[in-house]
N, C-alpha and C positions, 0 to 999 in steps of 0.2 A: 439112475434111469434117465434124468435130465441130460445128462454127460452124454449119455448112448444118440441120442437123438440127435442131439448137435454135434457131435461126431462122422453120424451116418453120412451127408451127405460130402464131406472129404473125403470116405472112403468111396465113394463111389464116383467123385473127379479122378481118384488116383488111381484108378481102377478103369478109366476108360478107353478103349484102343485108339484113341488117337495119341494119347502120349505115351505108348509104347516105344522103347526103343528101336530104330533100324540100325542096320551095321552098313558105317559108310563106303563109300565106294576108296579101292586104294587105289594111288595113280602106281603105275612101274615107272621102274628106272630107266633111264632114254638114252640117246647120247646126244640127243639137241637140248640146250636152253630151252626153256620157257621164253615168250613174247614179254615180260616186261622187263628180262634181262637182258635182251640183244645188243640193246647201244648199251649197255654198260660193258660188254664182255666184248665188245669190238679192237680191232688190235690195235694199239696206241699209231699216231702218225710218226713217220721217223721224226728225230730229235732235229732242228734247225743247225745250219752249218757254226760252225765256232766263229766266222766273221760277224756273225747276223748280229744287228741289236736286238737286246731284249725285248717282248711285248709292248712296252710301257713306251719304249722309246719308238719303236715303231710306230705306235700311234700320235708321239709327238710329230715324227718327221712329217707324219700327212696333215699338220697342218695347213689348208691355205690360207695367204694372206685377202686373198679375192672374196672367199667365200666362211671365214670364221664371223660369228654373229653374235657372240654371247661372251661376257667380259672373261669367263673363265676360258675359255678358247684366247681369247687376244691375250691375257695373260701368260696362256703356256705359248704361245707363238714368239711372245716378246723375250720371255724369260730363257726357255729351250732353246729356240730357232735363229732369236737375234734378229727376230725381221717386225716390222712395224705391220699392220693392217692396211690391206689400198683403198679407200672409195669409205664412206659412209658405211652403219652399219644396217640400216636399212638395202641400200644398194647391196651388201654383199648377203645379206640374206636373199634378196630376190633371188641373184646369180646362186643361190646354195639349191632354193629349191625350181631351177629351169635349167634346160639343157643347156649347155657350149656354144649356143651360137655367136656365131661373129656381130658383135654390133651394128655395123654399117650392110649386116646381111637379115637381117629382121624379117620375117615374113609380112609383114603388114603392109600395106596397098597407099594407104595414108601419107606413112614414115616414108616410104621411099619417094611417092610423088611432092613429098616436103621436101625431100633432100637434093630431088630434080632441079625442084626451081630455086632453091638455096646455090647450087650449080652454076643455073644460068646467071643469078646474080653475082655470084663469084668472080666468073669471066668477065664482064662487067665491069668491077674493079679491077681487076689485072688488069686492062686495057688503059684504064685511065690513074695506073699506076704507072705504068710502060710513057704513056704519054708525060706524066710529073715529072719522069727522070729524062725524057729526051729536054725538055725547056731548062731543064737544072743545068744539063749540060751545054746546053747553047748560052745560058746565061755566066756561066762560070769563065767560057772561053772569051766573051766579050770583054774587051780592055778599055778599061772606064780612066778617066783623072784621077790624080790622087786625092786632091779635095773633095771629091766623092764616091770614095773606096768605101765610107762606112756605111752610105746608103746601099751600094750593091752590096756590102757584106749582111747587113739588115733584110734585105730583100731573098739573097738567095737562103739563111737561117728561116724564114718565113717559109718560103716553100719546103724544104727538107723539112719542117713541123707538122706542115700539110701531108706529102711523101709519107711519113710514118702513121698519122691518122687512116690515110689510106690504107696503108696496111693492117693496120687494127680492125675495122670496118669489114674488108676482105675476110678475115674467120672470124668473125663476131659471135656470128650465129654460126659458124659450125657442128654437128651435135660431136663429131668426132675430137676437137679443139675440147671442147667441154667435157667429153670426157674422158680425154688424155691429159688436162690439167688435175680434174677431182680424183686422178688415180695417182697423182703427186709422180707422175713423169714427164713435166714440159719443159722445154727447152728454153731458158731464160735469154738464150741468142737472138730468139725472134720475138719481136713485138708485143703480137697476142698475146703472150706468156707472161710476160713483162706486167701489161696492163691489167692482166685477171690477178696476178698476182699483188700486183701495188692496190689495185681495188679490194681485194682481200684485208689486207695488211689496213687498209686506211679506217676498213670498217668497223675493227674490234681494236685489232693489237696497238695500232698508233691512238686509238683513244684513251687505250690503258694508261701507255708509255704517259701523255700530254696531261692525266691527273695526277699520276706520279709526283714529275717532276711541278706541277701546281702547288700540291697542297703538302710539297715538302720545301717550298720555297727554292728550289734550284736556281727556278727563274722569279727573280731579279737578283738572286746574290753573286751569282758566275756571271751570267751575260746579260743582258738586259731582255731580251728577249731570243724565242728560235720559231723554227718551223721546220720541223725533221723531215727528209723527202728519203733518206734513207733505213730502212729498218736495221737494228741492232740486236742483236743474242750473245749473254758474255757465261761465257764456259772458264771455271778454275780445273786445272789438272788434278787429281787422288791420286795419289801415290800410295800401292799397300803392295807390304811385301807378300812374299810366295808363304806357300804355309809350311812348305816340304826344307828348304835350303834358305829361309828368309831372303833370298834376293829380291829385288826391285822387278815386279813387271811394269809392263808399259801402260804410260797413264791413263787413267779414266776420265773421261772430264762432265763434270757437272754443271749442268745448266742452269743460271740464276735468275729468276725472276727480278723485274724492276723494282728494285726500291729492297730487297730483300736484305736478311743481316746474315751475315760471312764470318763466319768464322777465323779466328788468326792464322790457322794451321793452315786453312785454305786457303787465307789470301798471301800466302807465306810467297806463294810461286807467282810467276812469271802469268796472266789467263789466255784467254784463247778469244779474240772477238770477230763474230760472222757480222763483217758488213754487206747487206745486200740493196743495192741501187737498182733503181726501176727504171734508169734512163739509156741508152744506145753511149757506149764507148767506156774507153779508161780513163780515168782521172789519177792525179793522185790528191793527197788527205794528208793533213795531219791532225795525230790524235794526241789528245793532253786527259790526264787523270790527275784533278784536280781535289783537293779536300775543301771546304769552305770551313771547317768546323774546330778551327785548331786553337785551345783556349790560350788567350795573352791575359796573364795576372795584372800586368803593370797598365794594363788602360782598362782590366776591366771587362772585356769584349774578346772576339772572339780574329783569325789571322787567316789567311789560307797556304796552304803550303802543296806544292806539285810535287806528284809519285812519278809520273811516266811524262815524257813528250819526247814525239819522234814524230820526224818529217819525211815527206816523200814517199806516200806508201801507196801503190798502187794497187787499185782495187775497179772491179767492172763486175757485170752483171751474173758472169762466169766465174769470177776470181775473189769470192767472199771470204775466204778465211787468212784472219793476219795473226799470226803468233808474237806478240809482245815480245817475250822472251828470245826468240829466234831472229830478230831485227838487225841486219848489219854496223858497223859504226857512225859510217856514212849517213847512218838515218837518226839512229837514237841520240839524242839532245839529253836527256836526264833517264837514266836504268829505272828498272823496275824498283820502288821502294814499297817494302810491304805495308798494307795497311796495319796504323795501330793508331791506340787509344789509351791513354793512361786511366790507373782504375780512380774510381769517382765523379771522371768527365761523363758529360752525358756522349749518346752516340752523334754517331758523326759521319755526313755522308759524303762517299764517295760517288762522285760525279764523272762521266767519261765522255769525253764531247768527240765530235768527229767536224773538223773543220776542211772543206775544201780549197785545195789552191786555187789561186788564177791562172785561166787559160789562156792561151797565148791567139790570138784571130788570126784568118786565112794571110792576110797581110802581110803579117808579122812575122809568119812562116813562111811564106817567102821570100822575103827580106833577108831572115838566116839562114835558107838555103843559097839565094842568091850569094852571098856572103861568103860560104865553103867553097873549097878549091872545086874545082871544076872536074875533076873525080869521081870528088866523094856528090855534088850535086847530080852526076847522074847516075848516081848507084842503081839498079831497081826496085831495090827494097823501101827508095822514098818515092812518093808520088804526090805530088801538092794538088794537083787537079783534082781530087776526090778525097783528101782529108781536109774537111772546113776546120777542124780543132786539131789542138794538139792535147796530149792527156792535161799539161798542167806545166807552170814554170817551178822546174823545181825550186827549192831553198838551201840552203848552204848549211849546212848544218855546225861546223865550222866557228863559223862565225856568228852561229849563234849563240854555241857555248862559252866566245870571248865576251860576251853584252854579261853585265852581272847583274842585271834585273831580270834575264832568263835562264841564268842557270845557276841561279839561287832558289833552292826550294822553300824554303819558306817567305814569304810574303810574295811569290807568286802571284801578279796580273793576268790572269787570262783575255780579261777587253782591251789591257795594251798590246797582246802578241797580236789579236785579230785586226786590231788599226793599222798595227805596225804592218803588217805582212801582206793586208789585203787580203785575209781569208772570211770565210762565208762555213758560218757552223748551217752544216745539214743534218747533222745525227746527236743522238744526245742517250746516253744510258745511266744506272745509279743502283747504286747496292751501299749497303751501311757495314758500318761495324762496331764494337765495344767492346769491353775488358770482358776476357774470358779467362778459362782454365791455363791454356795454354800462349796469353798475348805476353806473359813475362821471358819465356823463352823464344819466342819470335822477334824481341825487342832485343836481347843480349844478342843470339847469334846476327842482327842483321848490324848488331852496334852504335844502338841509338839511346841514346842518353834520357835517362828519368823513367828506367823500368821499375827504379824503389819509389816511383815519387805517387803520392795519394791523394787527390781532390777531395776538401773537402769544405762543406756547405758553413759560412759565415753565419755566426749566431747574434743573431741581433736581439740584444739585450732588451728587456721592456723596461717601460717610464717608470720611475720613481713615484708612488703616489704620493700626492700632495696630501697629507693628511692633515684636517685642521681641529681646531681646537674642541677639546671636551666640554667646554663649560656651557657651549649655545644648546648641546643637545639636551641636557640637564630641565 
């Protein structure tokens, strides 16, 4: 009875017409899709022609270097593309999210009446740059005594330092100068380029360079002291073969930082050094890679011995890169010696100075023109009226490898070459090295003697205790 009761009311939910069955509606058969099939059933695009790159790389190729913002982008740019980033990554975001417009075409009211009177001051200088060079020339052509040839040659060096000020001054403040330098495209021909550049260079990297060689003692054990006016970058070649036919592709070259440790394999070759000078003309240089670090058992201490010197190597503001390796005879004094280190010595650094010759004065140069047949003095390709220098006297190279205090490498003077020769260190570079994996085959093939030989650390024995007698402690 109790069952029936509590029952009742389920029978009478399951029993109510709203949960009745209905029979649902059937759709028919069509001959159109259904709306959420459409773009799935759409005809494929044709296939890309057989030349086309893949997706992946298609989207590499649209890297730009103007407007990539994000280390993963500058990574595939560098890796894929083989091209570096222009401008700050800041600046190349701006340009990612604004239109193309031209720089110097800015819509702003401001920028362009700044760039007005930036203009009018411009002209300004050109005028009284026009006028520096007409008095250079009326001073040039006046003909002075000879006992006072070196005041007019002081006088008109003075003004031509002026002359190039002025032209500095002149695009100073250009916004376009500025920012055809920060897109790393300016012209190291002209001036302005020059001087942003060496200002660049003084404010980080020559500071770097000048603790370096500090606090690794360069200076005072090579030269007594420098003052580097040129910046230095030393690039080793890599040589790795093909993976297909093991042949030799053409080299790599790896950039070292100062003071940095080199490997044997790497210092095995010939390097690659960018000198870049910030002054107006050619010169020439010579460069010595010197060791300070080379151990003498028999006093004790330590010897220096010379890897490279070679003279006469011209280089300008244009013309920065010098191949050791590639050097004619006429220039190279002592060949590439690779660096080594026997195992147990400590490391040892290599030091690379850049010394410049002496130049020869407006004088001097016409004296040895005056001096040539009369010919060759009026060739056109000389002109003494507008060259105040000449690149540099060269050196004999010659006869410097007859002198056997220079072209003896080991105990190598670097401070006698610079007395003797009259040279002026501007540039100064340094990389280290020690015994590695491979310094015992770099040391056979190059045929230097003491590839078996092992440094090692003198033991010094301790004092004998005086030991005294038992009886007192008693």
């Amino acid at each position: 009875m109790a069952m029936d009761k509590m029952a009742r009311p389920l029978t009478q939910c399951l029993q109510c017409s709203r949960h009745t069955h209905k029979a649902l509606h059937i759709r028919t058969f069509s001959t159109t899709p259904p709306s959420r099939l459409e773009v799935e059933q759409q005809t494929p695009p044709p296939p890309p022609p057989n030349d086309a790159p893949p997706p992946a790389q298609q989207q590499q190729q649209q890297r730009d270097p103007y407007t990539v913002s994000t280390r993963h982008a500058e990574t595939q740019l560098l890796h894929h593309q083989r091209r570096v980033p222009i401008g700050s990554r800041r600046r190349r975001a701006a340009m990612a999210s604004t239109t193309q417009i031209p720089f110097s075409q800015l819509p702003y009211q401001c920028f362009q009446e700044a760039r007005a009177y930036l203009k009018e001051d411009r002209d300004e200088k050109l005028g009284a740059i026009q006028q520096q060079r007409e008095r250079i020339e009326r001073l040039r052509q006046k003909s002075v005594p000879p006992e006072y040839a070196w005041r007019h040659e002081n006088r008109v060096r003075s003004m031509l330092t002026s002359l190039e000020e002025l032209k500095i001054q002149a695009d100073i403040n250009d916004p376009i100068v500025k920012k055809t330098f920060e897109d790393g495209q300016g012209d190291m021909s002209k001036p302005i380029y020059r001087h942003l550049a060496d200002k660049q260079w003084r404010a980080y990297k020559r500071l770097i360079l000048m603790q370096r060689i500090t606090q690794m003692n360069v200076i005072p054990d090579v030269l007594p002291t420098i003052d580097p006016t040129v910046s230095t970058d030393l690039a080793f070649p890599i040589m790795k073969p093909s993976s297909i036919d093991n042949t030799p592709r053409l080299p790599r070259l790896k950039r070292i930082q100062h003071g940095d440790f080199v490997d044997s394999a790497l210092s095995e070759n010939a390097p690659t050094l960018y000198i870049q000078p910030y002054d107006k003309g050619t010169r020439l240089v010579t460069i010595a890679v010197v060791n300070a670090d080379v151990p003498n058992v028999e006093k004790d201490g330590f010897d220096y011995r010379c890897h490279f010197l070679a003279v006469n190597i011209p280089i300008s503001p244009t013309d920065t890169r010098v191949q050791l390796g590639q050097l004619g005879d006429d220039q190279v004094v002592l060949p590439w010696l690779p660096a080594w280190a026997q195992k147990g010595a400590p490391y040892q650094r290599m030091s690379v100075f850049i010394l410049q010759q002496a130049q020869q004065s407006r004088s001097q140069s016409q004296a040895q023109a005056q001096s040539q047949p009369q010919s060759q003095s009026q060739s056109p390709s000389v002109n003494t009226a507008t060259d105040s220098t000449s690149p540099g006297i060269p050196l004999d190279a010659a006869a410097i490898r007859d002198e056997p205090k220079y072209s003896t490498r080991l105990g190598f003077k670097l401070r006698s070459l610079v007395d003797r020769f009259a040279l002026q260190p501007v540039g100064v570079d340094l990389f280290r090295t020690k015994w590695d994996g491979s310094m015992e085959g770099v040391m056979q093939r190059a045929g230097i003697v003491g590839w078996d030989v092992e440094f090692k650390r003198k033991r010094i024995e301790p004092l004998p205790y005086a030991r005294k007698e038992g009886g007192r402690y008693r």
